[in-house]
MIMARMI-534499 format. One line per 3 residues: their letters; for each residue x, y, z of N, C-alpha, C. Coordinates in steps of 0.05 Angstrom, whole numbers. Example, Ala and Ser with C-alpha at 12.3 -4.5 7.8 and 13.67 -1.06 7.14 Angstrom:
BEGIN
AS) 264/-114/156/246/-90/156/264/-66/156 ~ 257/-45/142/273/-21/143/258/1/157;
//
This chain:
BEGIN
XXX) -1393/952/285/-1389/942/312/-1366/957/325 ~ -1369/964/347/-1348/987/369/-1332/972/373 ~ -1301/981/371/-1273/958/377/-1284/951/402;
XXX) -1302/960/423/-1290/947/450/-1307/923/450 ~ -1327/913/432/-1338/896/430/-1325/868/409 ~ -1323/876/386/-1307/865/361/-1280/849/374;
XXX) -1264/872/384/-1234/866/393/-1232/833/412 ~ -1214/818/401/-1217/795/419/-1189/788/424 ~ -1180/770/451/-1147/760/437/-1142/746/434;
XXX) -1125/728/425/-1117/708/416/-1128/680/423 ~ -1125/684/446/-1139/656/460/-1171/655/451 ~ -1187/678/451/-1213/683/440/-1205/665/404;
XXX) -1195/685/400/-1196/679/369/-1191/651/363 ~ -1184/637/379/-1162/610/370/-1195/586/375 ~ -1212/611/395/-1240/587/405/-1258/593/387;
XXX) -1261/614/376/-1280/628/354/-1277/603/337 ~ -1247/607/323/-1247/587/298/-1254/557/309 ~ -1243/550/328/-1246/526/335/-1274/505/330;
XXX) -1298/536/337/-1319/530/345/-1337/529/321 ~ -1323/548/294/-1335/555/271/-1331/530/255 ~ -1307/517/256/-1299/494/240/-1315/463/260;
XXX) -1318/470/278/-1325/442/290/-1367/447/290 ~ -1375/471/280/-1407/471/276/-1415/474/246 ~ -1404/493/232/-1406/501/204/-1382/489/184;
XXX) -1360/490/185/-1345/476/167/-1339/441/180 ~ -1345/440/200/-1347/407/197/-1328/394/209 ~ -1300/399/194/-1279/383/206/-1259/398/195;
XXX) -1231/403/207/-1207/406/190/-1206/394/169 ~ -1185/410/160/-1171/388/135/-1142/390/148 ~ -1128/372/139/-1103/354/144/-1088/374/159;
XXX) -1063/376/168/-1055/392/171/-1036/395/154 ~ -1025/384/134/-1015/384/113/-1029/406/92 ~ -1050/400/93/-1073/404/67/-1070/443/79;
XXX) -1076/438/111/-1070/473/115/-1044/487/118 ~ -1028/478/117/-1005/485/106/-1006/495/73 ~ -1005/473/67/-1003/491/33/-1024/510/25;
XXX) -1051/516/42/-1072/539/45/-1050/559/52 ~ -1042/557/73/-1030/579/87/-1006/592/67 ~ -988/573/51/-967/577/31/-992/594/9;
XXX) -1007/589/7/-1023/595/-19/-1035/631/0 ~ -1048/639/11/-1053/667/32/-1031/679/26 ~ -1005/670/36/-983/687/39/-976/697/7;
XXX) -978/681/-14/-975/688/-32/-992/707/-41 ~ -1019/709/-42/-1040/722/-51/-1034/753/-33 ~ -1018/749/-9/-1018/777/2/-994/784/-4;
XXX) -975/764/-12/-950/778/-28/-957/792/-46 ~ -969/778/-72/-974/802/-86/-990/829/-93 ~ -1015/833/-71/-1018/843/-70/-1005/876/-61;
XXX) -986/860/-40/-956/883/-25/-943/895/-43 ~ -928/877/-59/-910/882/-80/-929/905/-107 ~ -945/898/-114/-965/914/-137/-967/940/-121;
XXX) -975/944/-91/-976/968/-85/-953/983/-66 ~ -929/973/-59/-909/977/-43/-880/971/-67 ~ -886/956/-86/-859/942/-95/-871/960/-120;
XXX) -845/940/-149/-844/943/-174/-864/934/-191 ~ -878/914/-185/-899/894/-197/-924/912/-209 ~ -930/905/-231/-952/923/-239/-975/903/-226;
XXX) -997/925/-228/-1022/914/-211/-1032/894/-236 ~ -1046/875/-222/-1061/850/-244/-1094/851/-239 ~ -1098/854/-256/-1136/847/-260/-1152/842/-243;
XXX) -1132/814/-242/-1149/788/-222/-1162/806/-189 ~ -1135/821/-186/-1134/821/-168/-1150/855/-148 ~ -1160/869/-173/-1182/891/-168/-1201/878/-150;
XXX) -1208/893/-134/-1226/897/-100/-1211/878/-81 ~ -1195/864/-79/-1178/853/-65/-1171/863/-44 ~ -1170/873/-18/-1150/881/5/-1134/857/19;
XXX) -1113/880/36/-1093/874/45/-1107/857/75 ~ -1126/875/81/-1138/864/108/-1151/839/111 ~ -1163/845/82/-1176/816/79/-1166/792/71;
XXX) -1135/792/57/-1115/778/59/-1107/766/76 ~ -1102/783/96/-1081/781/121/-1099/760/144 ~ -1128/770/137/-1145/755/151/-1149/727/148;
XXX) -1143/722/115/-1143/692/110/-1117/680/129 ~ -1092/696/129/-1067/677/133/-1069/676/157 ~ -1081/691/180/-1091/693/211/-1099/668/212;
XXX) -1131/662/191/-1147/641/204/-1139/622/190 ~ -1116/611/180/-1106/585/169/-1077/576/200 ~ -1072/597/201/-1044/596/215/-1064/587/244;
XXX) -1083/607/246/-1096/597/266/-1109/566/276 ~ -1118/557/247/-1129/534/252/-1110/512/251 ~ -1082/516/237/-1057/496/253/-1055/497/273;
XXX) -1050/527/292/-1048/523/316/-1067/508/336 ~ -1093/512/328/-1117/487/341/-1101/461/334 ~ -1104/458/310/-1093/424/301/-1074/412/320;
XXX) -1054/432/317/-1027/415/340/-1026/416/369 ~ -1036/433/373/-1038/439/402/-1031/458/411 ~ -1020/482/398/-1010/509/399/-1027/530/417;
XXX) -1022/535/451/-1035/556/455/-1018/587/444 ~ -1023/602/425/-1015/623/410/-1006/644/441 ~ -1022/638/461/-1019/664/470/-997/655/494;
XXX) -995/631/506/-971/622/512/-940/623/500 ~ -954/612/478/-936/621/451/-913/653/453 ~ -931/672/447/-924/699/446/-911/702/471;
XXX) -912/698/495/-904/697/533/-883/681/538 ~ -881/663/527/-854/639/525/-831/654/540 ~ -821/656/561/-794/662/568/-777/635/569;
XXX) -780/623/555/-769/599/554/-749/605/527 ~ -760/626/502/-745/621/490/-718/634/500 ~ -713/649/518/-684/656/517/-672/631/546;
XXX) -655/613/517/-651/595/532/-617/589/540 ~ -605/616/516/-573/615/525/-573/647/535 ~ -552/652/543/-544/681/549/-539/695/529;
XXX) -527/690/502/-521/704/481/-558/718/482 ~ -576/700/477/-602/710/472/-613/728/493 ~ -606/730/517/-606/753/544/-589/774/536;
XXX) -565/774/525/-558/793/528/-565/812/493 ~ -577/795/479/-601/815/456/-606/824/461 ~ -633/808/486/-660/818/490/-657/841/512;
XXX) -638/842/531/-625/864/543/-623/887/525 ~ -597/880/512/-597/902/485/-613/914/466 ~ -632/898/451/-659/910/446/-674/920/459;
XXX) -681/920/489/-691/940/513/-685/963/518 ~ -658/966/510/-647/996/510/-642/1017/487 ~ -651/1002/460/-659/1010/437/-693/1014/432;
XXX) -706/1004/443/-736/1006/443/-752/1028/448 ~ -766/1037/442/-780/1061/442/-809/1057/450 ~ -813/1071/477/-841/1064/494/-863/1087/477;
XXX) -888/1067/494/-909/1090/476/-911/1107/502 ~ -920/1134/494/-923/1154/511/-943/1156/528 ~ -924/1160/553/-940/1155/582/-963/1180/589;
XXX) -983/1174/565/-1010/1187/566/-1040/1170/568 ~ -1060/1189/560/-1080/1177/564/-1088/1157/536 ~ -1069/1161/517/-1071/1137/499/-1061/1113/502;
XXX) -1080/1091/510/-1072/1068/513/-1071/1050/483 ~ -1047/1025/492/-1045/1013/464/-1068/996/469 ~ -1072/983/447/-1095/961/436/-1092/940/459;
XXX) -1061/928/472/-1077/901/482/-1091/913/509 ~ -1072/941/518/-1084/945/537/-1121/960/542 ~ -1120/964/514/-1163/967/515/-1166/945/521;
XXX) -1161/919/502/-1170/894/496/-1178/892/528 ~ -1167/887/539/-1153/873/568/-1170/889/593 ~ -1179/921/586/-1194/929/602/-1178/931/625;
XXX) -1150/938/615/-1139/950/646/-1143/975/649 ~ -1151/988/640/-1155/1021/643/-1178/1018/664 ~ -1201/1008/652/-1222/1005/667/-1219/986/687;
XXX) -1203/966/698/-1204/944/726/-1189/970/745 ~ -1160/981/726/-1151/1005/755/-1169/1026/759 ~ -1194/1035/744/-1203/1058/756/-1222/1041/773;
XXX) -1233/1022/770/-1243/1014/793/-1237/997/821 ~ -1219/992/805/-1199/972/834/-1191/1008/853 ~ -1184/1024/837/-1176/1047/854/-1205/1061/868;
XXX) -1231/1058/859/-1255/1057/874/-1257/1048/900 ~ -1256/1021/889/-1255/999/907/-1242/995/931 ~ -1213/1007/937/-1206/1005/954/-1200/1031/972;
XXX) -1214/1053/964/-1219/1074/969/-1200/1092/969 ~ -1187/1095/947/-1164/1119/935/-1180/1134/931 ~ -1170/1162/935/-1179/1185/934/-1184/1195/907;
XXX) -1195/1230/897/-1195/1230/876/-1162/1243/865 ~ -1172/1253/843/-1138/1263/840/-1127/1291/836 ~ -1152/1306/856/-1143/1328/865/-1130/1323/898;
XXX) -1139/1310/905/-1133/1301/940/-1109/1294/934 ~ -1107/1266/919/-1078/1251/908/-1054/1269/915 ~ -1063/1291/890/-1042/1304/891/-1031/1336/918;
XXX) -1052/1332/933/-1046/1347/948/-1034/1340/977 ~ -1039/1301/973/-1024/1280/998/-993/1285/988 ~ -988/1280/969/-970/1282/956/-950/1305/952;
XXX) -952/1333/966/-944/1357/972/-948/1367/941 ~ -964/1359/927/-968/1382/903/-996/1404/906 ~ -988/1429/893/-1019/1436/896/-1043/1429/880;
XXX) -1064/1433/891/-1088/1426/877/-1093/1442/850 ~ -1110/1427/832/-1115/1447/804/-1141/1451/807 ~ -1147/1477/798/-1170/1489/795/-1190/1487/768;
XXX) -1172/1478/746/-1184/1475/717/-1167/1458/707 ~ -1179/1448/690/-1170/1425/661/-1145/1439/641 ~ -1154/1459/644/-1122/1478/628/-1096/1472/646;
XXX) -1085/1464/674/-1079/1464/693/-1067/1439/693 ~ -1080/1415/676/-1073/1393/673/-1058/1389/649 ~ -1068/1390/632/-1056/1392/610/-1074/1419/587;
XXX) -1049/1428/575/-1049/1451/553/-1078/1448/536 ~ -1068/1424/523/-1085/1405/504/-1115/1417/506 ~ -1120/1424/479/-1162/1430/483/-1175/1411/487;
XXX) -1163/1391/467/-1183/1366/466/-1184/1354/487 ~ -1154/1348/502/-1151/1331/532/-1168/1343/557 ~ -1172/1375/553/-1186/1394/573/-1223/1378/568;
XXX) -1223/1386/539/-1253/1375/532/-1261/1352/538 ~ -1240/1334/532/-1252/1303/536/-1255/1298/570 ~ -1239/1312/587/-1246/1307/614/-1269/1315/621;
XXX) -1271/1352/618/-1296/1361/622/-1319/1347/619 ~ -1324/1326/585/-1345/1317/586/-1359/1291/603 ~ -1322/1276/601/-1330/1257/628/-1335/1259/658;
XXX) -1324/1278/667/-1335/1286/691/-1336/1304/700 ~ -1358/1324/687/-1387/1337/682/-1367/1362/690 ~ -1349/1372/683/-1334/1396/691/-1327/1391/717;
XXX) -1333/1380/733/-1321/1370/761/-1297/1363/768 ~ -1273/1373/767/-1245/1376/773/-1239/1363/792 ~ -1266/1357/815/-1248/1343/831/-1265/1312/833;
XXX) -1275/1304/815/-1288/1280/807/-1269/1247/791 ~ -1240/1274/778/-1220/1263/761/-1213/1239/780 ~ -1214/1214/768/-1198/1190/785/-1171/1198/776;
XXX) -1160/1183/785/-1126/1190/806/-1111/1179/776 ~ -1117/1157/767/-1100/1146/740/-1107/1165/722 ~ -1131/1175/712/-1134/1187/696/-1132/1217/695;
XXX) -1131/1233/728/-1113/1255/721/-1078/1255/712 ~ -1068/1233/731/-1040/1225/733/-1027/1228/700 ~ -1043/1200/687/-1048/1202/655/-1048/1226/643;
XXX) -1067/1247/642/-1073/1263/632/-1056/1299/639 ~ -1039/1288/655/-1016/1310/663/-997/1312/633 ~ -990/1341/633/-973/1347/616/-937/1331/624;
XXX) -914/1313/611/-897/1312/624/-875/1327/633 ~ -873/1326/652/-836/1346/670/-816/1340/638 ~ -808/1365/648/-784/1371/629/-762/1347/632;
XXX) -757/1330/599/-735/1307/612/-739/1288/623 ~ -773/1287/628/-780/1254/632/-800/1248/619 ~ -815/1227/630/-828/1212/615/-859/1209/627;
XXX) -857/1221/652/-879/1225/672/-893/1256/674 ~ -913/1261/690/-925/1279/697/-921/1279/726 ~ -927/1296/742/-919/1310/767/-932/1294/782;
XXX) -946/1286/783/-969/1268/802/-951/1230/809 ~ -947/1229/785/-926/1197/767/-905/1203/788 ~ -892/1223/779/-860/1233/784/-855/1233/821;
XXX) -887/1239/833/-878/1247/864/-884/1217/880 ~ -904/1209/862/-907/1178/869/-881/1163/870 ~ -870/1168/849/-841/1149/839/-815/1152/870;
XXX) -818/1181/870/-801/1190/887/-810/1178/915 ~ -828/1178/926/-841/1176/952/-831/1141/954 ~ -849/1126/938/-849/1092/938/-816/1085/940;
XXX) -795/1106/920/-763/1087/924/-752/1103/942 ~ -755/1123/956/-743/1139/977/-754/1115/999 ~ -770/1105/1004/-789/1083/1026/-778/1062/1026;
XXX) -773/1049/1001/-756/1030/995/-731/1026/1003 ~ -713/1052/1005/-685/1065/1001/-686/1060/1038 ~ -708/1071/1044/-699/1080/1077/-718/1054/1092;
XXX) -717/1035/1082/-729/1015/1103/-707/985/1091 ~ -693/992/1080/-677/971/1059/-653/975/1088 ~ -646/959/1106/-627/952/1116/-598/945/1110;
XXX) -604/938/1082/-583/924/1068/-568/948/1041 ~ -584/973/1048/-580/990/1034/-543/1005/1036 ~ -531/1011/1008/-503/1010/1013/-494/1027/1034;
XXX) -514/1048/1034/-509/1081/1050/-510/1067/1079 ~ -517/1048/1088/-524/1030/1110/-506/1014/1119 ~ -492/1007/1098/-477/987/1100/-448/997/1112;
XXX) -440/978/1135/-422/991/1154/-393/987/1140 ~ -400/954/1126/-380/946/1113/-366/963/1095 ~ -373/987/1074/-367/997/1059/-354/1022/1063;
XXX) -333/1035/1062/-320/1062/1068/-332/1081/1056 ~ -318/1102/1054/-329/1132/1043/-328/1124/1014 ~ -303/1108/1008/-288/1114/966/-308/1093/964;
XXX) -318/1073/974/-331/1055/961/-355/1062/963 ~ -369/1085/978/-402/1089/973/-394/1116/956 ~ -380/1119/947/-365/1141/922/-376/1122/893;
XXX) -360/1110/889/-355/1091/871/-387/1085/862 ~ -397/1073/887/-432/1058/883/-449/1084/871 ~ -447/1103/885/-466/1136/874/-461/1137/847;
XXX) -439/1131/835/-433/1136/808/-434/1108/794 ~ -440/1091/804/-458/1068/784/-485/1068/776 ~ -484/1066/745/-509/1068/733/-524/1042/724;
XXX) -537/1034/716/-548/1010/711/-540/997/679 ~ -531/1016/666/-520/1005/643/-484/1001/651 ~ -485/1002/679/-452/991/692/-457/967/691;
XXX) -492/968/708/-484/936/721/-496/915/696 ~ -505/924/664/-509/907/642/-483/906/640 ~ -458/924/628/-441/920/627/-422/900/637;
XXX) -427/903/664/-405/886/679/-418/850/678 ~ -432/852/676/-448/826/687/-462/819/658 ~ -464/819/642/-476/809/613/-449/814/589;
XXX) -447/800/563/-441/822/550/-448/834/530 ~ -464/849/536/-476/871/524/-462/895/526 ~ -451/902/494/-436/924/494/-452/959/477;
XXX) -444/972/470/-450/996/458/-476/1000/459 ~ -485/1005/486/-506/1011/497/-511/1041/513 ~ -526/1065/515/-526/1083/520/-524/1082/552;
XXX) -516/1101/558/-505/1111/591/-534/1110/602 ~ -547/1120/596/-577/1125/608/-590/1105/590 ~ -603/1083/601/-607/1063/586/-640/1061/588;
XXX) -655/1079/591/-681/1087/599/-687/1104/577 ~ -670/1114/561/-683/1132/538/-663/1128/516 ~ -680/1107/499/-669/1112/478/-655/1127/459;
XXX) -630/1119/437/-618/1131/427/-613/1117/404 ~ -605/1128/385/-590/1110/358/-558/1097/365 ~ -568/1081/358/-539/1070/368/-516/1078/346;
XXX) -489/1080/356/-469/1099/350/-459/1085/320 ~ -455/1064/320/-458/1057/287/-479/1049/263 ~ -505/1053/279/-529/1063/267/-523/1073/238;
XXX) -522/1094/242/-521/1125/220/-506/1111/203 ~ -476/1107/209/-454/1110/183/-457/1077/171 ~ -469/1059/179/-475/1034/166/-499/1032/157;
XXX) -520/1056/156/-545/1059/137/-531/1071/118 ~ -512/1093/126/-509/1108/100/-490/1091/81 ~ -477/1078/98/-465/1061/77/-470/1037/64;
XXX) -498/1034/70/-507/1010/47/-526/1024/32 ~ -536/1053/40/-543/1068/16/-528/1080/-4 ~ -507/1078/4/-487/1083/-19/-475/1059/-42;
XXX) -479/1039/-25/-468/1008/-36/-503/1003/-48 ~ -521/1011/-52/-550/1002/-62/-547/1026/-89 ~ -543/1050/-90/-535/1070/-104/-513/1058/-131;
XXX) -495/1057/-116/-472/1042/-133/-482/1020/-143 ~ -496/1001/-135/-507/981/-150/-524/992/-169 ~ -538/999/-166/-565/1012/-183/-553/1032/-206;
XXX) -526/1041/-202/-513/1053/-222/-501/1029/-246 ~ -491/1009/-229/-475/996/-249/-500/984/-261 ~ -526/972/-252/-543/957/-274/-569/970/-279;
XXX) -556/1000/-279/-583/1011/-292/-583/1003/-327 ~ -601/1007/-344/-609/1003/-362/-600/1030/-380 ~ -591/1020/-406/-583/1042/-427/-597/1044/-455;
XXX) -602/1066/-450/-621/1072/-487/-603/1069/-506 ~ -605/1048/-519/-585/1054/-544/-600/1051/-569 ~ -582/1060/-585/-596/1067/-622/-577/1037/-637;
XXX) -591/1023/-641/-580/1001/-653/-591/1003/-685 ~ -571/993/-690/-580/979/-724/-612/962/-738 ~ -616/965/-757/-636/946/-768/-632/928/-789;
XXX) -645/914/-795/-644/899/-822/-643/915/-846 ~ -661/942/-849/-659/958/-871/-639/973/-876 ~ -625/983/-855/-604/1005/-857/-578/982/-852;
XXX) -561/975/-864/-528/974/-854/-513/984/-842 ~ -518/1017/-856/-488/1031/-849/-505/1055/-829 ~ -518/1039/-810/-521/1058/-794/-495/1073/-769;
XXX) -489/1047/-763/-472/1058/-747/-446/1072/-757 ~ -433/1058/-777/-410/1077/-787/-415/1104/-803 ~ -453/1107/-802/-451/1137/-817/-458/1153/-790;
XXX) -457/1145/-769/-466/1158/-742/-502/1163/-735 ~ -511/1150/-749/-539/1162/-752/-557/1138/-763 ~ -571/1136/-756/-600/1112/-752/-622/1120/-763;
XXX) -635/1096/-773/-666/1100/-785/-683/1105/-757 ~ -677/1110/-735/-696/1112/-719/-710/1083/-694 ~ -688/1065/-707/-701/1036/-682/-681/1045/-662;
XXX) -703/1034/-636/-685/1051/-612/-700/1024/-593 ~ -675/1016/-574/-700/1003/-560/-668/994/-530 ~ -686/996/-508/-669/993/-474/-650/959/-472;
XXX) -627/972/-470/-615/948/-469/-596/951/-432 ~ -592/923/-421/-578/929/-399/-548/935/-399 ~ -537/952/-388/-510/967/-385/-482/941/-389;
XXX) -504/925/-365/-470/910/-366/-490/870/-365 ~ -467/868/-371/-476/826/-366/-493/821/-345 ~ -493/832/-317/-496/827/-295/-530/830/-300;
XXX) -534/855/-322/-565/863/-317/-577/837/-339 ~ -564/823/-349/-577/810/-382/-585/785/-360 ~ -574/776/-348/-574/756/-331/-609/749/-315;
//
């Protein structure tokens, strides 16, 4: 079955099961009773993790087993609590309710500027197939009669392209357009040439994105009355001052959220990142030194004087270094 059919979200899935347990399985069980199901899944995909990610040697039982099919049990248990209590999951996940002090704003701020976007191409992520926004903007942009995205870009003071090489480098990206619209260059809808642009040096857009961007806040800029360059109230040093505020000023000043990058639009490692990985890989190292395990040549019942003649009948067997490992 083709993901675009299969693929469902949450709210789907939550009615699927709903519908499966209230025609074919009959009735819940307790919600108690699915709880300890659910404790019992997590375990069965623990060890399956551990046998192939961890130390654990693999077990019998547990040959043809997958991870997916694991994961699938603890989905549709977790799932069918959430029916039980009243849990809409996908409200759930949307909640802006949980940030309910400022310490938690100024995280979720902070994790914003550590986050890493997916690339502003023609690869869309999963919820957005799911969701069929690719397909509502190419036709909402039909619909209301946007041009194609050779015109786009020529309203726009860029010039027009003559071939798919022109758009982007890419063979495959050249190929996959060609086949959708039939070699016709100027057939490309407007999102999906836009999309399919190679990006400007240093950003994150393509030329088509980038003149859009510019046009819509220059419009903004010059019909904003209240704009500072406007503002009568403000002298020369103080629209000085404003030009050289950045937006990780105004997190700064107004949250506190600290050691956050200047340009807060493109991620970076943050500056004590590095030397506090390396230094719990050194403190994991050092551990692993002091309770590694030691081969030693011990004594037997048959021999006595093994050790004071320096030399052994040959029993040899792993003992731990220090107390910490016997433990």
């Amino acid at each position: 079955m083709s993901e675009s059919v299969s693929a469902i979200t949450l709210r789907e899935a939550q009615e699927s099961v709903d519908q499966w347990i209230r025609t074919v399985g009959v009735r819940y069980f307790s919600e108690l009773t699915n709880l300890g199901i659910l404790v019992e899944e997590v375990g069965e995909l623990s060890r399956l993790i551990v046998s192939k990610y961890g130390d654990q040697s693999f077990k019998a039982s547990d040959k043809g087993k997958e991870m997916a099919d694991e994961m699938a049990d603890v989905l549709w248990v977790l799932i069918c609590l959430a029916n039980q209590t009243g849990v809409d999951l996908t409200d759930a996940f949307e909640n802006p309710a949980l940030l309910t002090e400022a310490e938690d704003l100024d995280s979720f701020l902070k994790g914003l500027t550590m986050e890493v976007q997916e690339e502003t191409d023609l690869g869309l992520v999963f919820g957005m197939r799911v969701a069929l926004l690719d397909a509502i903007d190419i036709q909402r942009a039909r619909d209301h009669g946007i041009p194609d995205y050779n015109t786009m870009r020529e309203s726009f003071g860029l010039p027009r392209v003559s071939s798919f090489a022109e758009i982007n480098s890419n063979p495959d990206i050249q190929q996959a357009l060609a086949n959708v619209y039939g070699n016709n260059i100027d057939a490309i809808d407007p999102i999906v040439g836009a999309l399919a642009e190679e990006l400007l040096p240093g950003a994150s857009v393509g030329p088509l994105v980038a003149a859009g961007f510019q046009t819509q806040f220059s419009r903004l800029r010059d019909s904003d009355r209240f704009w500072y360059e406007n503002d009568a109230e403000f002298d020369e040093a103080e629209r000085a001052l404003l030009r050289q505020t950045r937006f990780s000023d105004i997190l700064r000043r107004n949250t506190g959220v600290s050691n956050i990058p200047d340009n807060v639009f493109f991620a970076v490692p943050e500056p004590g990142t590095l030397p506090l990985l390396f230094g719990w890989l050194l403190w994991q190292f050092g551990f692993a030194m002091r309770m590694r395990p030691q081969f030693l040549t011990i004594g037997c019942a048959a021999c006595g004087s093994c050790r004071s003649a320096g030399r052994c009948c040959g029993v040899r067997e792993w003992r731990p270094a220090n107390k910490a490992a016997r433990l």
